[in-house]
N, C-alpha and C positions, 0 to 999 in steps of 0.2 A: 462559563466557557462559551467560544463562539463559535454557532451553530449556524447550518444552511437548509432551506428547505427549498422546495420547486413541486411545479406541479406539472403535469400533461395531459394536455382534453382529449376525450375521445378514447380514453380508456377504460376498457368494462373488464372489475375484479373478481375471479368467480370461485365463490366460497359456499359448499352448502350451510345451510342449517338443520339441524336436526335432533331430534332428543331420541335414543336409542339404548340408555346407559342399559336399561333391563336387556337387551339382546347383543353385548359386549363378548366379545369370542377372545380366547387365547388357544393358539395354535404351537406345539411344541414339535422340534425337528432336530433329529439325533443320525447321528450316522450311523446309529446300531437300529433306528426304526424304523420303519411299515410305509410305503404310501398307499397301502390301501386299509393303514388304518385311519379310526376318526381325527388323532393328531390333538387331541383334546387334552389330555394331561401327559406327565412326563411315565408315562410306564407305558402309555399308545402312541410316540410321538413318529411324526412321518419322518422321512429318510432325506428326501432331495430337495434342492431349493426351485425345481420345475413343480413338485408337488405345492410349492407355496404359490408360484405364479399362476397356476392352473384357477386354484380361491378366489374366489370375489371376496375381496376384503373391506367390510364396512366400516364405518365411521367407528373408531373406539377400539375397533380388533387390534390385536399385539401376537406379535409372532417371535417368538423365541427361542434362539437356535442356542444347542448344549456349547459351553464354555469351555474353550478347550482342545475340540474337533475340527477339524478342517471340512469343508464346503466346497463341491465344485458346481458348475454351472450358471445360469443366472437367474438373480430374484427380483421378479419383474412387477410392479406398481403401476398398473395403467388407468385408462379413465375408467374405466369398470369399476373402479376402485376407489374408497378413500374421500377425498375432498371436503370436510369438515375440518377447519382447523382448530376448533374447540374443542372436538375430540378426533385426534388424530390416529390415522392407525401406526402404530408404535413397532417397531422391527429391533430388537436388540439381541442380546445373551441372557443364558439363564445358566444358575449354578456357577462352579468354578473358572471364574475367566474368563475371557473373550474368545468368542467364538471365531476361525480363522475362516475368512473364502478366498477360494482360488481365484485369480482372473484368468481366462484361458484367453479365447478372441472376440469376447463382447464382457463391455462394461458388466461385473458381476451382479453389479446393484445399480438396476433402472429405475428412477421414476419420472413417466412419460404421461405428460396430458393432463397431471393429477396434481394435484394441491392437500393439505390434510394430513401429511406423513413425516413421521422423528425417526430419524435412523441413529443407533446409539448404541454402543460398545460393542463396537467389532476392530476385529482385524483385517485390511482388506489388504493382500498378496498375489503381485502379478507379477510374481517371478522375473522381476528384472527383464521383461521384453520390451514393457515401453510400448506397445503397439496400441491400447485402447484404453478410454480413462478407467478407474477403478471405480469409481461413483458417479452416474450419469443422473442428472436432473434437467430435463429438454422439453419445451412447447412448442407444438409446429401448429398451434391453433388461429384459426385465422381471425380478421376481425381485432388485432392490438386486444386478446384477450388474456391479461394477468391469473393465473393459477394461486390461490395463496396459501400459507401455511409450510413450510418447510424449513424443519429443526434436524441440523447434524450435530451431534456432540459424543464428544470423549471416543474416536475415531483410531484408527491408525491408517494409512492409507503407503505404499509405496510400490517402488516396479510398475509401475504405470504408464499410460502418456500424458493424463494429469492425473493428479491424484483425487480431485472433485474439481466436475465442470458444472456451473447451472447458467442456464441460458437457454437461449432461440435463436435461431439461424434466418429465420425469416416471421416477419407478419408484429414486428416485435411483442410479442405475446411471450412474455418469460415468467416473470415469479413477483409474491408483493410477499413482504414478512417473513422473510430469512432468514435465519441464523445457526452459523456455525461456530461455535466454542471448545474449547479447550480440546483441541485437535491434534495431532501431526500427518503431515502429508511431506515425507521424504523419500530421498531417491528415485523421483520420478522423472520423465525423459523433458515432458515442454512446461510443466510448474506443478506447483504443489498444490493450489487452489484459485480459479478461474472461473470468473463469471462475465461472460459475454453475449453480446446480441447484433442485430443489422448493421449494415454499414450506416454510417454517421451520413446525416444530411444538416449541415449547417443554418442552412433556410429554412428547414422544416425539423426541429430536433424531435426526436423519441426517444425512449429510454426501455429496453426490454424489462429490465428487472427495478424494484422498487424495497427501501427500505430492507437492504442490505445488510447484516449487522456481522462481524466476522469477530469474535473476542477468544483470547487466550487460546491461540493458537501457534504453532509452529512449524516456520518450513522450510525444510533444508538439506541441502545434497540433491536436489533438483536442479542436473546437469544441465542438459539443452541435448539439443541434438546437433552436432557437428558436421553433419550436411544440408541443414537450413540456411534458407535466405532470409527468412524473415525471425521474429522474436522468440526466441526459445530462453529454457534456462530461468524462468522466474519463480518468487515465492509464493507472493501473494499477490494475486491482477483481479482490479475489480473495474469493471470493460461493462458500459452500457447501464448506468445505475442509477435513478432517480431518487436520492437520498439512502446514505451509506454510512457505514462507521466500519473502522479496525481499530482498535485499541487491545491495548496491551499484548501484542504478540510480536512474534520474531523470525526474523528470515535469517540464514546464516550459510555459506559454504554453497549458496546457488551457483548455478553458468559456468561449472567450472570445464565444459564441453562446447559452451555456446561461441561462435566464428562468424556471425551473420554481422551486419553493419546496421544491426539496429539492437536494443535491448543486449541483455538483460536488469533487468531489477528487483531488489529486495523484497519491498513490498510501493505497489504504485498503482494508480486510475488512471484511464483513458475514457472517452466517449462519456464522459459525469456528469453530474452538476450536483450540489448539496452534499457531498463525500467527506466526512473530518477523518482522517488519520493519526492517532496521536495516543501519546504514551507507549509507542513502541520501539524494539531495541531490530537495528541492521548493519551488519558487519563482515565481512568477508565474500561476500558475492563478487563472482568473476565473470571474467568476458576476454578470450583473444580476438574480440571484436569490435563492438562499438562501445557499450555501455560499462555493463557492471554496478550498478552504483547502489545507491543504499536505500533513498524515496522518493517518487517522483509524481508530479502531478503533469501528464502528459497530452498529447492530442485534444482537444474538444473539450479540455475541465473547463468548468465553472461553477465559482461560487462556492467554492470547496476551500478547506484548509488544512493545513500539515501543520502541525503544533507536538510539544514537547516528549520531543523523539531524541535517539539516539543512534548513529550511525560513523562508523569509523571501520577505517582498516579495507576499505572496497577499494575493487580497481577500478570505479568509474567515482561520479561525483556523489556527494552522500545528499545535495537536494535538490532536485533535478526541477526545472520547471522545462515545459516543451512547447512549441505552436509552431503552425505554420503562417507565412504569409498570404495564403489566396483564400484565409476565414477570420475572423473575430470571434471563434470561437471560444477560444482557448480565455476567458475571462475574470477578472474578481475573484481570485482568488487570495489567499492569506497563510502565510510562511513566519510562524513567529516562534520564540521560546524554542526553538531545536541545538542542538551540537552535533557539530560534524566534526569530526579528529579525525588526520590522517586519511583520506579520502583520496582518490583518484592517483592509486597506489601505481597504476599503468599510462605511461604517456606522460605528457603535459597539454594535453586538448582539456580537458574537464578540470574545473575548479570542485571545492567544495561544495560550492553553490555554483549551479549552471543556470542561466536564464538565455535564451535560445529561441528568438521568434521566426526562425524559418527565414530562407530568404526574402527581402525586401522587394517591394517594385509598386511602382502605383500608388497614386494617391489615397486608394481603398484598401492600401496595406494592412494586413489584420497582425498577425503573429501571437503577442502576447498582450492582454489589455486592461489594465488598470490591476495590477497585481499587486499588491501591500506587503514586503518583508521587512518584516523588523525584530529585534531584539531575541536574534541566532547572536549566536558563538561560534563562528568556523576558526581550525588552529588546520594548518598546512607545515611540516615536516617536508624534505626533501623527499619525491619519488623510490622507485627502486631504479637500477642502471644508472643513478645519475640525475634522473627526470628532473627535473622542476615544475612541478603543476602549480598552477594560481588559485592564489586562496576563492576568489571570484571570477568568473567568468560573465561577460554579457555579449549578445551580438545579436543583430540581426532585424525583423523586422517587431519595433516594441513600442508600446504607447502608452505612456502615463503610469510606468512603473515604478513604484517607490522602494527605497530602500533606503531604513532611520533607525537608527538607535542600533546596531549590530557594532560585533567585534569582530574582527580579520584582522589574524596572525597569524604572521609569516616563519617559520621556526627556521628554515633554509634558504635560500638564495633565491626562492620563485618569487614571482611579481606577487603583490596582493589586490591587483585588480588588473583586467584584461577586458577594454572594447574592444570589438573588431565590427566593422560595418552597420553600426546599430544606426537606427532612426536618430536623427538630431531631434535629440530632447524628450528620444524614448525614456530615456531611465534616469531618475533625479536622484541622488542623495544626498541625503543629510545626517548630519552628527552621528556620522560614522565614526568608529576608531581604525585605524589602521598601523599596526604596528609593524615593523621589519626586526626581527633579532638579527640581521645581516644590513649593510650599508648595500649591499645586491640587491635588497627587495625594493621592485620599482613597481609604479603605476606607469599603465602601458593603453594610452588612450588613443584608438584610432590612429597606431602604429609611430605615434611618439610616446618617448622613456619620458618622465616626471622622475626626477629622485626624489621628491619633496612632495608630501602634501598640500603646502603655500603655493608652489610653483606652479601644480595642476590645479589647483583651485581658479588661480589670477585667468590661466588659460582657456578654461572649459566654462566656468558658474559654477560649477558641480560644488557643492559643503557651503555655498552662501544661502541663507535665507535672509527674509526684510532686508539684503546690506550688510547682514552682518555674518562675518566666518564664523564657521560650523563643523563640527568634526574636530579631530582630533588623531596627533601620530604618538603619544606615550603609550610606555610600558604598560598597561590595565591592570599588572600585579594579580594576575590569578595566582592560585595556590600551587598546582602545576599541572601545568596544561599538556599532558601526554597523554596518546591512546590509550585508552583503557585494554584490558585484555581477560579474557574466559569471562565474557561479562554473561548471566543471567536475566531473564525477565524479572526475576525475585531480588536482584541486585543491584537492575539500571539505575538507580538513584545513585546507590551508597557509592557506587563505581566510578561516577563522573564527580566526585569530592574535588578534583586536584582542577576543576573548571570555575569553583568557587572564587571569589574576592578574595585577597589578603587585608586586613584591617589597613583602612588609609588610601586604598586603591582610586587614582584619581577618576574611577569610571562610578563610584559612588555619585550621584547625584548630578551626572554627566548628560544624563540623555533629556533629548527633546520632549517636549510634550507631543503626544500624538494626536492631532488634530485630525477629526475625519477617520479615524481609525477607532475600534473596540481595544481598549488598553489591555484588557483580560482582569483575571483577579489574583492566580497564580503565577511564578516563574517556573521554572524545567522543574526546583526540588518540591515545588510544591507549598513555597513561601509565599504566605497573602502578599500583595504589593501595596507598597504604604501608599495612600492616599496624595501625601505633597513628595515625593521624591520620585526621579525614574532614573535609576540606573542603568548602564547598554548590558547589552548583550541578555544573554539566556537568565541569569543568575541576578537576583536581587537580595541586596547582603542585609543579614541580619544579624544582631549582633550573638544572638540564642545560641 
């Protein structure tokens, strides 16, 4: 699989070291016991989660709260504390179940300044207020000083304002060696899990947080807030990250509050570089606003890639690419092996695939730059009210964008491609397919109708390579290509069966060779790809 890495000078990671296993502490905490007892086993254990913050908690200590009980106040983790990520100090449950805390009006579970700490099997309940996150992880340390070590897993998180933030606000001095798994963070007001840092300097990039890793996780029914201007309503936002991973998790039923003219999204990066996303399922996330959509590699990515995802059934687009024009930021990234069905359920602005470089101007035009999509599956059904959204979208300010070996289908009467104001000879393709089940579906290039593949080719260059036509408008003969529906992470595979080849399909042995491009070794099911054939689209057929 294809991987990204980056690096940034001038940052110092700070991890102690220390061998302490002989003076290892566990700390037990019962709503039926003592703070002024020692808190040492479960028959002394302390009462409140101030009695835990009050502790200097060393490298290897574990505090564990009865299973079961409900928790108010907050458990606070500061530099006093911790910072050994070898041996971290450990905060879970004990006994029957997960322990519950309340959030009242401060994050219930702080940890500030400090590196070295697993937070794990809790319940975390903030009553539907929405006012503060549930799980706060923040560095205000100066000097671009990296904290490291911070493990969340097997969590619950909701009623929140996120439901886990890690980040820094200033000095970018965030976190190195993160990892959140098999989580849920729902019903929260601005996302289910968030990780962000300074504002983006394109001339000078930083990156707060480093080696990000978010697995098996879930996030959903994370509204927004319907009197924001800005981005509310998301699942999973990984903002400011100098190499990242999400896999295998799922956004679902986000934004469905969110009204601002920006966001939301399923699961997506901003401010990046080296971020893969892949193997995971997004679908139903809303927006009476801008977005909605299902995965997006936004603002300032680079060097990152979105690969064998699933997304269907959103009201914005299911692969979002973003930039602006006044940076070059937004760079080298790679879009391959995904399905989008049914996508951009609201409107006709958003295709399945959006590519969007901001407006144009200037010779130093940046927007989107040198971005590689290839061998997705978008399938487009008619909107709701009538819509017609485009299976593809491009505009704006873009440079050296490729897009090869892909399938777009058209099920309804929408275009199967849409430029509008793009850079001449921002976006190249080749040995596309593009089919229309409707004599309706048109290419719409810089606001002329093509009916024809042949016709927009002779026009534009677009599907010639060396001289010779490229691409293709036949049927691809998948199995059948309809939104999947009650899809599982346990099931994304078996779900998307009906996006497979039918025997005979002329998209067998259709696609170009990719030159300058990582071919991979998988398609979406997870089928080696033979050595001398390349099929388009997501799916490589096998006869098995």
């Amino acid at each position: 699989m294809l991987t990204a890495l980056g690096a940034v000078a001038g940052v110092v990671f700070i991890a102690r070291s220390t061998s302490l296993s002989s003076t290892q502490r566990t700390y037990y905490v019962s709503a039926h016991g003592d703070d002024r007892a020692d808190g040492r086993s479960t028959a002394r254990p302390w009462r409140t989660l101030d009695r835990i913050s009050a502790q200097i908690l060393r490298p290897g200590d574990r505090v564990l709260l009865a299973g079961g009980e409900l928790f108010a106040g907050q458990l606070r983790v500061d530099s006093e504390d911790a910072g050994d990520r070898e041996q971290p100090v450990v905060i879970a449950s004990y006994g029957s179940g997960q322990a519950i805390l309340e959030v009242s009006n401060q994050p219930v579970v702080e940890v500030y300044n400090t590196g070295g700490v697993t937070i794990q099997d809790l319940v975390v309940d903030g009553r539907s207020s929405g006012s503060v996150d549930g799980i706060s992880v923040y560095n205000d340390l100066p000097e671009r000083r990296r904290l490291v070590g911070v493990t969340i897993e097997r969590v619950d998180v909701s009623g929140c304002k996120n439901g886990l933030a890690i980040g820094s606000a200033a000095h970018a001095s965030g976190f190195d060696d993160v990892s959140v798994r098999d989580s849920s963070f729902h019903d929260n007001l601005i996302a289910g899990l968030a990780t962000y840092g300074p504002d983006f300097d394109a001339d000078a990039p930083v990156y707060a947080n480093s080696n990000v890793n978010v697995s098996g996780v879930t996030a959903y029914r994370n509204t927004g807030d319907p009197t924001a201007v800005v981005n509310t309503g998301n699942g999973i936002v990984l903002g400011s990250v100098e190499t990242g991973r999400v896999d295998r998790s799922t956004a679902y039923g986000n934004g469905t509050r969110s009204s601002a003219q920006e966001g939301p999204i399923g699961i997506w990066t901003y401010d990046s570089t080296g971020v893969v996303i892949e193997n995971n399922l997004s679908y139903g996330n809303r927006s009476s606003g801008a977005d909605g959509g299902g995965f997006g590699l936004d603002l300032n990515v680079s060097d990152s890639v979105l690969q064998y995802n699933l997304s269907y059934d959103n009201d914005g687009s299911g692969l979002l690419l973003y930039g602006v024009a006044s940076n070059r930021a937004h760079a080298r990234n790679v879009v391959r092996f995904n399905i989008s069905s049914n996508d951009s359920r609201r409107g006709e602005f958003h295709g399945g695939i959006s590519v969007l470089g901001g407006l144009a101007g200037g010779a130093q035009s940046g927007g989107i730059v040198g971005d590689q999509i290839y061998q997705n599956t978008v399938v487009m059904a008619s909107g709701v009210d009538g819509f017609l959204p485009p299976v593809v979208r491009i505009s704006d300010a873009l440079d050296g964008v490729v897009f090869r070996n892909n399938i777009f289908i058209s099920l309804g009467a929408g275009p199967l491609l849409i430029s509008v104001n793009s850079t001449d000879k921002g976006a190249m393709l080749w040995g596309n397919n593009y089919f229309g089940a409707s004599d309706q579906s048109k290419i719409v290039w810089e606001g002329t109708e093509f009916e024809s593949l042949s016709g927009w080719r002779a026009a534009t260059g677009q599907e010639i390579l060396v001289e010779e036509s490229v691409g293709s408008d036949v049927d691809p003969e998948l199995m059948d290509p309809v939104s999947p529906t009650d899809v599982t992470a346990a099931d994304q595979i078996t779900s998307a069966v009906g996006f497979l080849f039918r025997p005979g399909s002329p998209m067998i042995g259709a696609g170009l060779p990719l030159a300058g491009m990582d071919p991979g070794t998988l398609d979406y099911f997870g089928v080696p790809l033979a050595a001398n054939r390349i099929d388009n689209g997501a799916s490589h057929f096998s006869e098995e």
